[in-house]
N, C-alpha and C positions, 0 to 999 in steps of 0.2 A: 721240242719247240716251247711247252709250257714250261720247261724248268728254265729255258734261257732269259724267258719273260720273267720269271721270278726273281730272280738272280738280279734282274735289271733294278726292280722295283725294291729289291733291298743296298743293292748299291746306291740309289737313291737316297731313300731312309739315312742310310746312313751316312751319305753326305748334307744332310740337311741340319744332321745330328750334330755334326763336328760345331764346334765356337766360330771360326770363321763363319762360316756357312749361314750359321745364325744373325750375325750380322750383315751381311748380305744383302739376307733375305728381310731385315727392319729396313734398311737403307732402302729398296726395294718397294716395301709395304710405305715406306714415306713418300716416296716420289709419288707412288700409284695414288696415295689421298690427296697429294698435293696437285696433282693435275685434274682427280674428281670436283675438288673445290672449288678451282681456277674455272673450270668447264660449267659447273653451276651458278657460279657469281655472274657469268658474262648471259648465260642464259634468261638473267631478268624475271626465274620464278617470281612468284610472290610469296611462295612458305621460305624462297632461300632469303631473302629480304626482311623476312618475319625474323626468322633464325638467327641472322648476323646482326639483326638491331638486338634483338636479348642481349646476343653473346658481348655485342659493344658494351650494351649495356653495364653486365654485369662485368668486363675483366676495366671500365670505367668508374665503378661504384667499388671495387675491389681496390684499385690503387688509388682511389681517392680517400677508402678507408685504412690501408694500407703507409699512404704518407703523413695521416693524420699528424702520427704521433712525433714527423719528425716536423712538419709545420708548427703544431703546438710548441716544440721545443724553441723553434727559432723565432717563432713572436716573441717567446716568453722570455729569452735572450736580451730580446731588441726591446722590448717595455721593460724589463729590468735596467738593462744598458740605459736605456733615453731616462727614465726615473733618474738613477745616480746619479747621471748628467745635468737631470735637473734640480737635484738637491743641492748637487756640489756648486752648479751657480749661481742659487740663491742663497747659499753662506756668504761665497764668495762677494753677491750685490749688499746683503746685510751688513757685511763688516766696511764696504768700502761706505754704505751708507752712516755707518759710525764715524770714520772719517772724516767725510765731508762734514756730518753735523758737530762734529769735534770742531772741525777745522773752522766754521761758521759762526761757533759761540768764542770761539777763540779771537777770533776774527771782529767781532761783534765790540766782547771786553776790550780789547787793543785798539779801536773806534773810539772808548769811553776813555782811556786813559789818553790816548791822545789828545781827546778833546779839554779833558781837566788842564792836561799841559800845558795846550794852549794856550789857557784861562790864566795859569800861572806865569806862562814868559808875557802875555798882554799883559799880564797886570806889571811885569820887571820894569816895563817898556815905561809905561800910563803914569805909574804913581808917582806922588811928588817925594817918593822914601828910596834909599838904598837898601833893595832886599834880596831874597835866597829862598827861590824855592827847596820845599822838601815835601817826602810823601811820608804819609802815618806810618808808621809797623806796625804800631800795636796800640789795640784800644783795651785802657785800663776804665771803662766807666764800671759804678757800683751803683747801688741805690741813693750813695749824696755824693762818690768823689768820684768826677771825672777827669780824666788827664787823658794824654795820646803819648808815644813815642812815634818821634821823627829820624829819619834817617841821616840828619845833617846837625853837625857839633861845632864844636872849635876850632875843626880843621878847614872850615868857612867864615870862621869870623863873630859866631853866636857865641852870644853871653847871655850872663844872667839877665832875670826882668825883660826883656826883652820885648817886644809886642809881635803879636801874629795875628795875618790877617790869613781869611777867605774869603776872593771875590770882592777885597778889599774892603771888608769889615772885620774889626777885632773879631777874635774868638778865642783869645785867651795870651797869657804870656810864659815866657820861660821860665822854670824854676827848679833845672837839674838842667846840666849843661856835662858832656863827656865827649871826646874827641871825636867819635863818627856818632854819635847821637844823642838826644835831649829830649826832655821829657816838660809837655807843655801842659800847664793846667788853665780849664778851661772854664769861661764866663760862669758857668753853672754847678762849678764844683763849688760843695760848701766851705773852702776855704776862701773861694775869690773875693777880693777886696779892690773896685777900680773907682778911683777920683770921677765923676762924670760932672755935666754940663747939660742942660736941658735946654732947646732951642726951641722956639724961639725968646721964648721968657729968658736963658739966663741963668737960673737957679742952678745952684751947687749941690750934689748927694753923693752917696758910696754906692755903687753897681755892688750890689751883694747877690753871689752866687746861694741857691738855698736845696740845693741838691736837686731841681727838679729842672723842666725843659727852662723855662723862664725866672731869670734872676729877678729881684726886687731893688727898689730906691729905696736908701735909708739914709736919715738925718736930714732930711728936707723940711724947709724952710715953713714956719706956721703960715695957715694960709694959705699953704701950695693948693690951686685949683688944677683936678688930675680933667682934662677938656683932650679934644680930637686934634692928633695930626703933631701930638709932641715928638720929637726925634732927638733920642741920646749920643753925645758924645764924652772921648776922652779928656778932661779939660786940663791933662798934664801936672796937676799941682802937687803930684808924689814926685816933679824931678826925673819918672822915670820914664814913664810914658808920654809920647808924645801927645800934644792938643788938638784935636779937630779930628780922630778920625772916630769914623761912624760906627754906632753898637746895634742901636735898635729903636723899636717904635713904643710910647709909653700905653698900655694898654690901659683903657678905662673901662670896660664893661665886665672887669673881674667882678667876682661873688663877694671877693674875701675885700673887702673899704676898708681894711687895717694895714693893708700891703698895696704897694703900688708898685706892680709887675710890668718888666719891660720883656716884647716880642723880638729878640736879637734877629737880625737881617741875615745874619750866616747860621741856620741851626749849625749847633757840634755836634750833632749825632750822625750830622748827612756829609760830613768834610772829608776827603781822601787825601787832596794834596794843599798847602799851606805855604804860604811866604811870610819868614821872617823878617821885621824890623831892623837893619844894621846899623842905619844912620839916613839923615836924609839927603836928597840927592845936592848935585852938585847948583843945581840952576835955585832949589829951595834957597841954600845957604846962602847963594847972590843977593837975592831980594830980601 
């Protein structure tokens, strides 16, 4: 009888022993905690309430420290990302803001030439002269000799001597004439030599350019009284220039009482575009 019983309890053993068996018996051991657990949770202890707030606690504090490292990753993605994002379109506003302020000074210049334009077909329109505008190219002034290059020649009708206004006052005549362009020397360069006329007195002199902003009167009359509110004109008696048109104001409050300097009505320093003298108009020659 005791050997049958032993016999038992090693067949036992050794079915406990085998792999299967083993597993079995975990499968077994899980169900059996998983129903002690189940049976304690509902039972409303207070140590099992103690116990399962840690355990929250900690498998809580575990994958909060646990996905740390891949949240860090993915902020630092997205504040990189959004950074880029925002560099790349604040190039992008800075270049378009070169643009528009390109396009605004551009805008601005094209404003100012138009308005000279203007100034030059009103004056085609006004005057009693048959003229042609043209715009500078090129400003040859020096310390005494001023001249401009114009962009209109022969292929318009300019000739030599010529007269040119701004704003329809002289500011100088032709003296280099070439098929698309001419080279105009101006009141102030020290070669200028112009016939004037002094209003209201009358008096005859020479417009002598003397290389500075303001020409001087030369060969005036003994006597000449230099008084307020004198105004210079061309009085034509070279033949080449015509008479009456306007140059400047005779200045009296100069230092220098050996020179009697005229304030010309068009500086040549401030001129862009110009209208040539061709002849005078049709309704002048009438009368």
């Amino acid at each position: 009888m005791a050997t049958s019983r032993d016999d038992f309890g090693i067949a036992i053993r050794s079915a406990l022993l085998q792999r299967g068996a083993k597993q079995k018996f975990s499968l077994f051991a899980l169900i059996l905690a998983s129903i002690l657990i189940f049976t304690l949770d509902n039972l409303e202890l207070k140590p099992v309430k103690v116990l399962r707030g840690v355990i929250n606690d900690g498998v809580y504090r575990l994958s909060a420290i646990s996905s740390s490292p891949i949240s860090f990753a993915s902020a630092s993605k997205n504040f990189l990302s959004t950074h880029l994002n925002i560099y790349k379109e604040n190039e992008e506003l800075k270049k378009k803001i070169e643009v528009l302020e390109k396009d605004r000074f551009d805008t601005l210049y094209l404003q100012t030439e138009n308005n000279k334009l203007q100034e030059v077909l009103e004056l085609d329109k006004t005057t009693a002269y048959s003229t042609v505008g043209a715009k500078i190219m090129l400003d040859k002034n020096s310390p005494y000799l001023n001249s401009v290059i114009i962009n209109k020649g022969s292929n318009v009708g300019i000739k030599l001597g010529m007269p040119v206004l701004s704003k329809g006052n002289l500011v100088g005549r032709t003296v280099e004439v070439n098929y698309i362009s001419s080279r105009i020397l101006l009141l102030n360069d020290l070669n200028s030599k112009i016939p004037a006329v002094i209003s209201p007195s009358g008096e005859q002199a020479i417009l002598s350019g003397i290389g500075q902003k303001n020409p001087t009167l030369e060969y005036l009359p003994d006597g000449f009284q230099n008084i307020d509110d004198l105004t210079v004109y061309t009085s034509g008696k070279d033949g080449v220039l015509f008479p009456g048109i306007s140059i400047g104001k005779v200045i009296n409050n100069e230092v220098d009482e050996s020179r009697v300097k005229v304030k010309l009505f068009s500086d040549p320093n401030q001129i862009l575009y110009v209208n040539v003298i061709l002849d005078k108009s049709n309704d002048e020659e009438a009368k």
